[in-house]
TORPA-4810 file (N, C-alpha, C, O; in nm, 3 decimals):
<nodes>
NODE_1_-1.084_7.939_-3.267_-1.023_7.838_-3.182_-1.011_7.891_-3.040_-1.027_8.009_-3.006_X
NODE_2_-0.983_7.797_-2.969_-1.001_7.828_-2.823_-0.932_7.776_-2.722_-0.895_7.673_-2.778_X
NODE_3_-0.875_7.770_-2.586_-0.797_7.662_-2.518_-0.817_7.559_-2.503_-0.940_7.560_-2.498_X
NODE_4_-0.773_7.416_-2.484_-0.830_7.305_-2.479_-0.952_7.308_-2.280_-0.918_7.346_-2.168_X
NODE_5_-1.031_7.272_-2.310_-1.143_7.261_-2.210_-1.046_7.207_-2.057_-0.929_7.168_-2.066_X
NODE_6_-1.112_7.214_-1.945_-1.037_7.167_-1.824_-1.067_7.009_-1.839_-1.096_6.970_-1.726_X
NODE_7_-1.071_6.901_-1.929_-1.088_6.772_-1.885_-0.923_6.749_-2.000_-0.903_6.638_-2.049_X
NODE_8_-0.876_6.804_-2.012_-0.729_6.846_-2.104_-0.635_6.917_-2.043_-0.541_6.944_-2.118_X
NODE_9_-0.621_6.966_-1.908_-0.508_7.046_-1.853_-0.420_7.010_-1.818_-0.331_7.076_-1.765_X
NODE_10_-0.421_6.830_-1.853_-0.271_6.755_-1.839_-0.164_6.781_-1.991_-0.048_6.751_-2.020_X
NODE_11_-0.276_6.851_-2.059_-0.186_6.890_-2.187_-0.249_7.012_-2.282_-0.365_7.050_-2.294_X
NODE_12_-0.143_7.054_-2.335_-0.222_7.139_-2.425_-0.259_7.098_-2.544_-0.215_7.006_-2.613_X
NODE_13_-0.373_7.202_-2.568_-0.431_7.148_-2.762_-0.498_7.260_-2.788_-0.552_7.333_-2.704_X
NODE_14_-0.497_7.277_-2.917_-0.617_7.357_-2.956_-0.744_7.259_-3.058_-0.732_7.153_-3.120_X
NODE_15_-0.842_7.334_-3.042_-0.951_7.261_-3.065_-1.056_7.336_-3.146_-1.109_7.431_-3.087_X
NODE_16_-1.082_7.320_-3.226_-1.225_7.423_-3.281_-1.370_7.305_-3.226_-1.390_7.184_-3.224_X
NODE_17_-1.438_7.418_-3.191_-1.602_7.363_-3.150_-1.697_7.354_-3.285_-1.725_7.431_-3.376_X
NODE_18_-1.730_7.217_-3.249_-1.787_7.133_-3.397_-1.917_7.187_-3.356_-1.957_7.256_-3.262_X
NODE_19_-1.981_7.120_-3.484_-2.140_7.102_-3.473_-2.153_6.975_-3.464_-2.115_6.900_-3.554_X
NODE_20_-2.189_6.947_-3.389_-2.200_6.810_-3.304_-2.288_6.712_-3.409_-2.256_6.607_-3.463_X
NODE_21_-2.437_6.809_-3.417_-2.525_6.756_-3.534_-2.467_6.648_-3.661_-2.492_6.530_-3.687_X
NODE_22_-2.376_6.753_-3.725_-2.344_6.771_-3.818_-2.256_6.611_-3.816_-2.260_6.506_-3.879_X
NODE_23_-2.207_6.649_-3.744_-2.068_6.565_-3.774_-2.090_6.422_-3.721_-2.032_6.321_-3.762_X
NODE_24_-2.209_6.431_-3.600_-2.264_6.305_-3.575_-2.279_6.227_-3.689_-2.220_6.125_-3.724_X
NODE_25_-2.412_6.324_-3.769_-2.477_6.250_-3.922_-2.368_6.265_-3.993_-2.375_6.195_-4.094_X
NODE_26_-2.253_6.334_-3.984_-2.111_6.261_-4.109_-2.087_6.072_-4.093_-2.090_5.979_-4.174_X
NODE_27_-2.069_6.080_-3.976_-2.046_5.944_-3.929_-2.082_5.839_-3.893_-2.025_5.730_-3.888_X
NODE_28_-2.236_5.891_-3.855_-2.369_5.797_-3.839_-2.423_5.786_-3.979_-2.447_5.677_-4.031_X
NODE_29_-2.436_5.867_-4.020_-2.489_5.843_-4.147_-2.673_5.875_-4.127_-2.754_5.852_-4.217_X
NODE_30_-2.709_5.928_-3.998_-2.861_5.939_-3.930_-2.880_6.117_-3.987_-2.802_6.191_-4.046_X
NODE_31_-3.010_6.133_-3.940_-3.036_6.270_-3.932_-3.106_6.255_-3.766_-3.202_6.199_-3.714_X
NODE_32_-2.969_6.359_-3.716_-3.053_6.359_-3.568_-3.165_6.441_-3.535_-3.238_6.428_-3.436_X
NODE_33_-3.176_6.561_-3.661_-3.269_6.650_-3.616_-3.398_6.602_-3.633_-3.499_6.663_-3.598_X
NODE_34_-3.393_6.462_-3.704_-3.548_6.415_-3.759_-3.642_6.407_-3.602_-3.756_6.450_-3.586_X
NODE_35_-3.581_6.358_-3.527_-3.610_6.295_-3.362_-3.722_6.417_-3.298_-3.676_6.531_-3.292_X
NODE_36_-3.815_6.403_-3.266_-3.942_6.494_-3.231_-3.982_6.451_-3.107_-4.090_6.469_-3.051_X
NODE_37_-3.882_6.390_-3.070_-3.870_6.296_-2.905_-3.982_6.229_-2.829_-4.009_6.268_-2.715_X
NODE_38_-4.044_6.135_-2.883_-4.179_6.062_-2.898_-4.143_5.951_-2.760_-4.219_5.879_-2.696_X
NODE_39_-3.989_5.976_-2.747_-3.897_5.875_-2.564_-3.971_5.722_-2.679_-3.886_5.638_-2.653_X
NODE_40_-4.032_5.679_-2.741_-4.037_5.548_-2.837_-3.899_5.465_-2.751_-3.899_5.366_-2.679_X
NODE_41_-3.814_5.535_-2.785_-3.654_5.473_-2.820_-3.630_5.432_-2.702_-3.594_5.315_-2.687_X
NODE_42_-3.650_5.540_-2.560_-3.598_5.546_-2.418_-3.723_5.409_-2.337_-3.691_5.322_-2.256_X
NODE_43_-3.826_5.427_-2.382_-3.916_5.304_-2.304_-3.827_5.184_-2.340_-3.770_5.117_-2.253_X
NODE_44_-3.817_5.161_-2.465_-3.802_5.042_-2.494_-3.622_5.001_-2.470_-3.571_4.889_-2.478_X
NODE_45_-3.565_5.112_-2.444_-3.426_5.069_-2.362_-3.380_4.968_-2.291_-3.379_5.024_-2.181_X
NODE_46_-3.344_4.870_-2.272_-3.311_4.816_-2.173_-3.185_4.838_-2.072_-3.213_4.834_-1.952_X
NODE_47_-3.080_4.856_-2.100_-3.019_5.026_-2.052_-3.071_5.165_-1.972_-3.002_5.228_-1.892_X
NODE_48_-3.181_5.192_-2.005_-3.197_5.306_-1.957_-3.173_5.369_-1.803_-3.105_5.463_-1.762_X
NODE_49_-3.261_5.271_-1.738_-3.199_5.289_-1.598_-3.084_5.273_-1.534_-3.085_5.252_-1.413_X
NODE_50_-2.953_5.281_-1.615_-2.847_5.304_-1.560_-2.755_5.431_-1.639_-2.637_5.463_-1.625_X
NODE_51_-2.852_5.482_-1.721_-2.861_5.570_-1.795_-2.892_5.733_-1.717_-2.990_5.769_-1.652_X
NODE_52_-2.766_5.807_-1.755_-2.782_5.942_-1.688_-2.918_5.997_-1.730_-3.016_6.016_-1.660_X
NODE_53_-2.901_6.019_-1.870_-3.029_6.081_-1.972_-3.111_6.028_-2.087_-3.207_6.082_-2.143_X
NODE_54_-3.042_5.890_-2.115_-3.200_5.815_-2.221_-3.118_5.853_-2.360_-3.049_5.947_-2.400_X
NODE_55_-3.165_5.729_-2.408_-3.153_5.767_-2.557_-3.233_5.921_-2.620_-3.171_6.008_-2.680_X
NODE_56_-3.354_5.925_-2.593_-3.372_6.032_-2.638_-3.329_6.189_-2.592_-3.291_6.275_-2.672_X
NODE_57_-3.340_6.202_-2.480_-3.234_6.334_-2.474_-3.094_6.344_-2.523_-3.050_6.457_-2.545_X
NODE_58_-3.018_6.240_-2.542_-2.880_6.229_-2.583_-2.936_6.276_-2.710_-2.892_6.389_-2.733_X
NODE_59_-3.011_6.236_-2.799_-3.040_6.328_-2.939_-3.065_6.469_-2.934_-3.024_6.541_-3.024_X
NODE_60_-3.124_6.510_-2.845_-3.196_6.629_-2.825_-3.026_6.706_-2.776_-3.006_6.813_-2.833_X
NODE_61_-2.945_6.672_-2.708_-2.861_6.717_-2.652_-2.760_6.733_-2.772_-2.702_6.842_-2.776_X
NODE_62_-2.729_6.641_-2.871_-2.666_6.637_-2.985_-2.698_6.756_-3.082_-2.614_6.833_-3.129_X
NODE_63_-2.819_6.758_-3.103_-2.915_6.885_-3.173_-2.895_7.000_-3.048_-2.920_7.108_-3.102_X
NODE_64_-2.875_7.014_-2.965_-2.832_7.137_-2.939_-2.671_7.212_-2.917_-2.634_7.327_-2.895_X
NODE_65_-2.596_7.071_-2.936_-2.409_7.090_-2.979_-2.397_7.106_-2.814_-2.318_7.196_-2.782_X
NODE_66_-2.461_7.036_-2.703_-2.380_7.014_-2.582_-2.266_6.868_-2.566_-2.270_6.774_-2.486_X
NODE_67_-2.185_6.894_-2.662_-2.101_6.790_-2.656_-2.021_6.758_-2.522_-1.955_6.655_-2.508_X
NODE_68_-2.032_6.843_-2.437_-1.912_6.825_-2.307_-1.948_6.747_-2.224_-1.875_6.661_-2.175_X
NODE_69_-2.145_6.779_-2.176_-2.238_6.666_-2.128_-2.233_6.529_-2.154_-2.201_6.438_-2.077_X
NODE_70_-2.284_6.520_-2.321_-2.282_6.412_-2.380_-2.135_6.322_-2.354_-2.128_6.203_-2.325_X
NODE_71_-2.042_6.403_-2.370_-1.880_6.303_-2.397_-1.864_6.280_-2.259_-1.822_6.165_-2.249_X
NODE_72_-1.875_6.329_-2.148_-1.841_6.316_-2.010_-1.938_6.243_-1.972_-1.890_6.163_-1.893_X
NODE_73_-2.105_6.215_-1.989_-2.182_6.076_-1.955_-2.117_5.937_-2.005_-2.038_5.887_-2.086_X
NODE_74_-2.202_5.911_-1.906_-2.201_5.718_-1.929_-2.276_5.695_-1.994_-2.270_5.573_-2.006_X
NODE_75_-2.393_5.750_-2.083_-2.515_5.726_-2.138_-2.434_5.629_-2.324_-2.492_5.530_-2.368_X
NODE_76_-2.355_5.665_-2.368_-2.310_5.650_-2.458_-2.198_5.552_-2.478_-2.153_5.512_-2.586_X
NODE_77_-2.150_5.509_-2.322_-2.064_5.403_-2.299_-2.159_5.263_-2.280_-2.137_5.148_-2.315_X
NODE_78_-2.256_5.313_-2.222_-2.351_5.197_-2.196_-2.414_5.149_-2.291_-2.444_5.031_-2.272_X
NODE_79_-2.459_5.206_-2.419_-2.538_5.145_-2.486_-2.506_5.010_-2.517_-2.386_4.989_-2.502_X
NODE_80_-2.561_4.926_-2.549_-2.578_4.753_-2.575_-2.548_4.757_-2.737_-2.523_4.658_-2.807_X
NODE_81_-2.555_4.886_-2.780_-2.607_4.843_-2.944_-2.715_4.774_-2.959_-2.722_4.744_-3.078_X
NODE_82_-2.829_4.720_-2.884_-2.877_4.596_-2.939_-2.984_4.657_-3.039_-3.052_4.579_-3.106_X
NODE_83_-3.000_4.812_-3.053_-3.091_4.828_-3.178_-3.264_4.826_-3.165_-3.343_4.814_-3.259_X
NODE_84_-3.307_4.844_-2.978_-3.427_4.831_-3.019_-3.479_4.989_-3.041_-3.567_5.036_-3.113_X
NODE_85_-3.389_5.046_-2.947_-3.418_5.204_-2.991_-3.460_5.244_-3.155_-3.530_5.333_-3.202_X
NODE_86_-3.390_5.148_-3.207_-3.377_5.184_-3.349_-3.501_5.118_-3.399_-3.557_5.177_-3.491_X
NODE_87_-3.559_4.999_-3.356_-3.676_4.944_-3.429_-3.772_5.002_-3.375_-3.868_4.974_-3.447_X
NODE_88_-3.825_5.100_-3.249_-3.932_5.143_-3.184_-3.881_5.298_-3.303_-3.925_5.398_-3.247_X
NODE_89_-3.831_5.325_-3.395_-3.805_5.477_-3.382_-3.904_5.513_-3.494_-3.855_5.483_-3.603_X
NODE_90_-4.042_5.573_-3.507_-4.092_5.609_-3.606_-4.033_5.702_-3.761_-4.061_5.722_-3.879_X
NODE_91_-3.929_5.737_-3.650_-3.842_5.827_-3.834_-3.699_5.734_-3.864_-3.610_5.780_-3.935_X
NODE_92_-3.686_5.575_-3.791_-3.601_5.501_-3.825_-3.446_5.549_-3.840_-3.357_5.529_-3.922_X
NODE_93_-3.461_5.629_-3.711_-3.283_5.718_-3.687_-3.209_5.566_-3.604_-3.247_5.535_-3.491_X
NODE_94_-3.129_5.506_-3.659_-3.085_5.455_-3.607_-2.961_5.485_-3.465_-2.841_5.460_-3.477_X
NODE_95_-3.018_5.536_-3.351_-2.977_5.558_-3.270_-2.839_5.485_-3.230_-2.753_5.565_-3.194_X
NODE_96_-2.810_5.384_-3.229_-2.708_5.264_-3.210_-2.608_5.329_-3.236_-2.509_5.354_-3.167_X
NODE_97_-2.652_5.372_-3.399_-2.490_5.424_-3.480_-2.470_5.573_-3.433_-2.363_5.628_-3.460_X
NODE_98_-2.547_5.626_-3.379_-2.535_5.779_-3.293_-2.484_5.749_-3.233_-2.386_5.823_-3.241_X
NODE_99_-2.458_5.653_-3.126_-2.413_5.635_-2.993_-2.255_5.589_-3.055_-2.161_5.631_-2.988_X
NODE_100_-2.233_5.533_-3.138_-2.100_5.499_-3.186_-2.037_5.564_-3.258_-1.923_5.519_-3.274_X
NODE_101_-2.059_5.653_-3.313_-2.031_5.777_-3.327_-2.004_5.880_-3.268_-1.927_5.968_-3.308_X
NODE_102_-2.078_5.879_-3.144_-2.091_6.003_-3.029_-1.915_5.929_-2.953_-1.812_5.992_-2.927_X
NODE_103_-1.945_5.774_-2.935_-1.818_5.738_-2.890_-1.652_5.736_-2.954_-1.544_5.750_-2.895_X
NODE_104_-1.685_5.710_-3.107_-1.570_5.781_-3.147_-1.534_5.948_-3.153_-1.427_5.972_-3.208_X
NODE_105_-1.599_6.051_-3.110_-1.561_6.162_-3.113_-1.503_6.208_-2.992_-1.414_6.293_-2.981_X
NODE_106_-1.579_6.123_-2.873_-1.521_6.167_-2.741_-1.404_6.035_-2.742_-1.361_6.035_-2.626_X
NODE_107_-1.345_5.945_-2.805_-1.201_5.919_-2.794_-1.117_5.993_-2.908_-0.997_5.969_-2.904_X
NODE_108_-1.161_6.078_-3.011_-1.083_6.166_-3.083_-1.107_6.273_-2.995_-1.041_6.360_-3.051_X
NODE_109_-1.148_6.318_-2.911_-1.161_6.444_-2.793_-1.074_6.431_-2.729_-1.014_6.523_-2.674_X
NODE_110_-1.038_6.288_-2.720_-0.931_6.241_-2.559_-1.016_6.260_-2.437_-0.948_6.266_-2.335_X
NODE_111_-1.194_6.276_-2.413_-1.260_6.241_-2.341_-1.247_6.103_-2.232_-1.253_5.990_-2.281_X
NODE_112_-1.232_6.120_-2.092_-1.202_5.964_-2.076_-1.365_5.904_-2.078_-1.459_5.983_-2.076_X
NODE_113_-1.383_5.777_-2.080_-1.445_5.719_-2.048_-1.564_5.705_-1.956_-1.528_5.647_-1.854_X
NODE_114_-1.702_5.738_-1.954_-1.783_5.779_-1.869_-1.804_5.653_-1.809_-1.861_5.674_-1.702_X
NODE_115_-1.786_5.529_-1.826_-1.795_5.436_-1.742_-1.603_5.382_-1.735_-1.509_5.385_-1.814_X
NODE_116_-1.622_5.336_-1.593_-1.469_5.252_-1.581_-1.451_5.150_-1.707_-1.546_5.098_-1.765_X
NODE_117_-1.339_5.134_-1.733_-1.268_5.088_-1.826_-1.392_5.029_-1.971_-1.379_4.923_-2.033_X
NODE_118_-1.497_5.126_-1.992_-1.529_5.084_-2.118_-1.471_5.062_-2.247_-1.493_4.974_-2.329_X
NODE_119_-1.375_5.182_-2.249_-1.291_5.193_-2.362_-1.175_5.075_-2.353_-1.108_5.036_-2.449_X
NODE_120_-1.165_5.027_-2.216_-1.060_4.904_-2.223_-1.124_4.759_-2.353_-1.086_4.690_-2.447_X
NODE_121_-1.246_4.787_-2.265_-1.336_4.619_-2.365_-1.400_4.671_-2.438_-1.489_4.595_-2.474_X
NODE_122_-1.406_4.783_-2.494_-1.444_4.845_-2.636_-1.317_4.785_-2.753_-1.341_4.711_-2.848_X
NODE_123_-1.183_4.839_-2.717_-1.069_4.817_-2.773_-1.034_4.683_-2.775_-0.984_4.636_-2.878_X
NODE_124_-1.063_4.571_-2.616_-1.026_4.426_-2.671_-1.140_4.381_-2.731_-1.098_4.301_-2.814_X
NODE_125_-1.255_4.385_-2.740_-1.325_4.351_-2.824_-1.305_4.342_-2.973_-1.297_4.248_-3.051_X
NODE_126_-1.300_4.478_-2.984_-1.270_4.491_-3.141_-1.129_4.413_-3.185_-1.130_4.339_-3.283_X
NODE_127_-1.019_4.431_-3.114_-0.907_4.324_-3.119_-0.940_4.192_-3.162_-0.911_4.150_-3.274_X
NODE_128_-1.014_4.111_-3.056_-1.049_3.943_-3.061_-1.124_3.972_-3.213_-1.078_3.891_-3.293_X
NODE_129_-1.187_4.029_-3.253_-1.312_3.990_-3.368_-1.160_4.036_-3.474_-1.130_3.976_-3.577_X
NODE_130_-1.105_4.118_-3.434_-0.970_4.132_-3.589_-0.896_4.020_-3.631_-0.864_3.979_-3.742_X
NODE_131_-0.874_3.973_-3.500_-0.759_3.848_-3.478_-0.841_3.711_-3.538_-0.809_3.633_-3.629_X
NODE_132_-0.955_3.713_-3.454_-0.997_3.542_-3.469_-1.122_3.577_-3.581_-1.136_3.480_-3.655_X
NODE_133_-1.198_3.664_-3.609_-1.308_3.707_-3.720_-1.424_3.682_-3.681_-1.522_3.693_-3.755_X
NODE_134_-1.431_3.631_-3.519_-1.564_3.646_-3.460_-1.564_3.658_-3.294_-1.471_3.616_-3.226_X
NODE_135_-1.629_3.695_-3.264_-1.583_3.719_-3.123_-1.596_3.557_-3.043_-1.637_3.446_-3.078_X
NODE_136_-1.543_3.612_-2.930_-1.479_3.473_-2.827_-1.485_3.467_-2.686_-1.381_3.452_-2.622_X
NODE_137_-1.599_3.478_-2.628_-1.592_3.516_-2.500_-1.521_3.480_-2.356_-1.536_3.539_-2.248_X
NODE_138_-1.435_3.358_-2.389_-1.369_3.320_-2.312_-1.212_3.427_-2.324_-1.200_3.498_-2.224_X
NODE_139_-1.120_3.442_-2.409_-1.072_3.516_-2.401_-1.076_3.648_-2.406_-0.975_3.718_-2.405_X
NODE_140_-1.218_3.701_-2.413_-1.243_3.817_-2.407_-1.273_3.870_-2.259_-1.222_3.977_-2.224_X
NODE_141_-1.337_3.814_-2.188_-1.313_3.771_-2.023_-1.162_3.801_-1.977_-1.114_3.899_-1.920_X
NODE_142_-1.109_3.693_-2.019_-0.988_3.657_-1.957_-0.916_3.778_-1.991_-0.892_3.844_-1.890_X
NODE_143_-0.863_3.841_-2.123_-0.811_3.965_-2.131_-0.836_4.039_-2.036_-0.742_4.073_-1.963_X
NODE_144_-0.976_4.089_-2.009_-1.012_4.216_-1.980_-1.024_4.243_-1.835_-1.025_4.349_-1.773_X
NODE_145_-1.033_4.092_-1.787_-0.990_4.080_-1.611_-0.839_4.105_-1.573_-0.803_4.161_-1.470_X
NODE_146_-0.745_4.049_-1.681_-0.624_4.083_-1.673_-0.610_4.212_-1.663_-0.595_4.273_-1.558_X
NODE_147_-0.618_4.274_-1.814_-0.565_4.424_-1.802_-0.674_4.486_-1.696_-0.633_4.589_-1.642_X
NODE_148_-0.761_4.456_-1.670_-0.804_4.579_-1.598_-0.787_4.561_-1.459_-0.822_4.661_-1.397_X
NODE_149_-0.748_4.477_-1.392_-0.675_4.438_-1.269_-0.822_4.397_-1.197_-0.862_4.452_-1.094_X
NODE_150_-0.905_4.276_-1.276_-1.009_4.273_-1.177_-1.009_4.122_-1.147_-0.987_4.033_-1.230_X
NODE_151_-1.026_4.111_-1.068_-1.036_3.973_-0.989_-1.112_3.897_-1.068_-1.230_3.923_-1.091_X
NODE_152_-1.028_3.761_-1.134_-1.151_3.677_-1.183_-1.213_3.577_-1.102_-1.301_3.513_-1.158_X
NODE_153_-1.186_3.545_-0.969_-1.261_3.468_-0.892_-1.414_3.515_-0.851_-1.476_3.485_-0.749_X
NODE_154_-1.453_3.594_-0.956_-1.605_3.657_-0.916_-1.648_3.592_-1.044_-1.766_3.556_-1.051_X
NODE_155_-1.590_3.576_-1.120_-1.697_3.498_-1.212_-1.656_3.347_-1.261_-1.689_3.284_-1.362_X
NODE_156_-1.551_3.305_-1.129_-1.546_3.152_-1.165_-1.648_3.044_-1.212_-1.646_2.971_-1.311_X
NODE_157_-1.750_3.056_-1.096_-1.892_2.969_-1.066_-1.972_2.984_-1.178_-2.026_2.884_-1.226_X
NODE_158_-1.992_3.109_-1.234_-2.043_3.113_-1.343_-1.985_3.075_-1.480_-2.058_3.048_-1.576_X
NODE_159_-1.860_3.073_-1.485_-1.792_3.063_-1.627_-1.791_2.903_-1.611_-1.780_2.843_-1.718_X
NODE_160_-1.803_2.808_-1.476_-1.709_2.688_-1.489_-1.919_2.629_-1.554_-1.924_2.545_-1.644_X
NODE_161_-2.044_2.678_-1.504_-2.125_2.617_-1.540_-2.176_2.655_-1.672_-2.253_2.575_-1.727_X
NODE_162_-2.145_2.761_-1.732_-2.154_2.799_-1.898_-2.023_2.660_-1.956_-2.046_2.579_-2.045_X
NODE_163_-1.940_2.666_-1.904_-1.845_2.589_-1.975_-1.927_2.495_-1.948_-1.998_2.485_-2.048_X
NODE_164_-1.971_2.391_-1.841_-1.988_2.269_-1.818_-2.123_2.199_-1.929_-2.144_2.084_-1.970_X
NODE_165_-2.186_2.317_-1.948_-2.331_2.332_-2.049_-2.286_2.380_-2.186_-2.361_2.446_-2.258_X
NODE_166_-2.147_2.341_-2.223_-2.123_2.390_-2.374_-2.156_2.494_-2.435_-2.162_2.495_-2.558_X
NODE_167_-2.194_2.650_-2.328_-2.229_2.781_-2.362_-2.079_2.816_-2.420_-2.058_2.840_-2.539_X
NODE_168_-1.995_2.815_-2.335_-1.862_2.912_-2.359_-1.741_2.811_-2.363_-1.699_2.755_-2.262_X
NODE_169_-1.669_2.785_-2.530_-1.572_2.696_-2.525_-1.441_2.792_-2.497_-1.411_2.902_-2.543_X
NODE_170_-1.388_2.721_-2.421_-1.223_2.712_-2.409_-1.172_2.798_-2.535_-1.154_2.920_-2.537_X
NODE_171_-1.154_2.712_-2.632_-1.103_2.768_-2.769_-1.190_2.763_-2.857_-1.282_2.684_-2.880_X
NODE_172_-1.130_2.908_-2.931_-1.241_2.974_-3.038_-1.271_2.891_-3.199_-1.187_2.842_-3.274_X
NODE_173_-1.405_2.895_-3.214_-1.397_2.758_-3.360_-1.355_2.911_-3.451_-1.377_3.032_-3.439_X
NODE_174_-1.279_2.816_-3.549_-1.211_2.907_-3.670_-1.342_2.912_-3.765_-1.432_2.834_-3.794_X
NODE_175_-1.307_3.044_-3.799_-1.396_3.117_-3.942_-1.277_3.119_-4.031_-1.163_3.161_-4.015_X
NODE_176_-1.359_3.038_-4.168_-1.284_3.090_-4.281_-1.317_3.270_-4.310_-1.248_3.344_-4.381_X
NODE_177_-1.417_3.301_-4.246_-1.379_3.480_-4.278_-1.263_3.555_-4.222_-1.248_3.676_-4.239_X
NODE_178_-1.175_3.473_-4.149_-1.130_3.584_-4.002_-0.993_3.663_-4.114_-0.943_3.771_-4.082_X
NODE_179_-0.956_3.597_-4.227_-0.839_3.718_-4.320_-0.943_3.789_-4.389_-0.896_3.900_-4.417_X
NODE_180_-1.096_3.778_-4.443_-1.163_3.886_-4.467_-1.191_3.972_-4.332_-1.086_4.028_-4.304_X
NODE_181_-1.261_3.993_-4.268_-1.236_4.015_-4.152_-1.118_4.148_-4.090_-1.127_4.269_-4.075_X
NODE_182_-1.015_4.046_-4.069_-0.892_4.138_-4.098_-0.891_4.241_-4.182_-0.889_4.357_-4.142_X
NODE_183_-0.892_4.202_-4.320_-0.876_4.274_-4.428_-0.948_4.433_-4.439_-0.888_4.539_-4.451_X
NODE_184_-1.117_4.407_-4.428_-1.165_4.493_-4.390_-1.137_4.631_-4.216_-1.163_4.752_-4.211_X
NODE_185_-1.080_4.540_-4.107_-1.056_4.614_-4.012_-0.933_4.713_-4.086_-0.936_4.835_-4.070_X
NODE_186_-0.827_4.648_-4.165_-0.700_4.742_-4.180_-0.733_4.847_-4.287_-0.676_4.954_-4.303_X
NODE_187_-0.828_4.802_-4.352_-0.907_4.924_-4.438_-0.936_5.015_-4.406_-0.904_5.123_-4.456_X
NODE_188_-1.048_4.983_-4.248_-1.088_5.105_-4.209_-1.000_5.179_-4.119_-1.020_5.291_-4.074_X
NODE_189_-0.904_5.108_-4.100_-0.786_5.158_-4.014_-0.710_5.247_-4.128_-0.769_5.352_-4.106_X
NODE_190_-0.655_5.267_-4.194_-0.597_5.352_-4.314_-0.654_5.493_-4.279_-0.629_5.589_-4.352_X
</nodes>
């Protein structure tokens, strides 16, 4: 064990240094070492260019246990999830769940956030889909302009012509899943 790192000197901790690998594929459920870095994953990004290092070095970086890099980029806040990394990947590592994984370890790190308030609409996100059992983008907006103190008159013009075109309702239609739903979030919460 060792002192807690300088992105922790507002408090103390002790910490043992993981194998990043390892513990990724505990939680991903992937093998990162399969990755022979073919960039497959990084072309087909749509993300990438706002991307410090690409899906594929973030593997390569994982396989070498530089977790301090990895948790302190934005590369891992940004991902979309949308999974094409994962359909271009010839050894079918689903990258997505690396990246969500990589993100729950740097908020069990107490890592902040490599982009501004990701972890804010990471957390209301997952909230709205507990509460209502599918997501809702009107109050998911509206939350996240609140707490995060951002002006919603930047996306009036746009929200009033999604509304006016029946893209984005007012109020959320009910799922009979939303107490399964629930049920399962407090599970994995236990």
């Amino acid at each position: 064990m060792k002192a807690a790192p300088s992105h922790c000197s507002y408090h103390w901790r002790l910490y043992m240094e993981i194998n990043l690998a390892a513990e990724v594929g505990r939680i991903s459920k992937q093998q990162v070492d399969l990755c022979y870095h073919c960039h497959k994953c990084t072309s087909g990004c749509p993300i990438v260019d706002a991307m410090e290092y690409g899906p594929d070095l973030v593997l390569k970086m994982v396989s070498l246990n530089q977790q301090e890099e990895i948790f302190r980029s934005r590369d891992i806040w940004l991902c979309a999830g949308c999974y094409t990394c994962a359909t271009r990947c010839p050894n079918e590592i689903d990258i997505a769940a690396v990246m969500d994984a990589l993100r729950q370890l740097a908020v069990a790190e107490r890592y902040p956030a490599g982009v501004p308030d990701a972890l804010l609409f990471h957390r209301l996100f997952l909230g709205v889909v507990k509460r209502l059992g599918r997501s809702h983008e009107a109050a998911m907006l509206g939350l996240f302009k609140m707490l995060a103190q951002v002006p919603i008159t930047n996306d009036l013009v746009a929200g009033a012509r999604l509304f006016m075109r029946g893209k984005v309702p007012l109020l959320p239609k009910r799922t009979r899943a939303a107490p399964e739903v629930r049920r399962i979030f407090n599970e994995v919460n236990r």
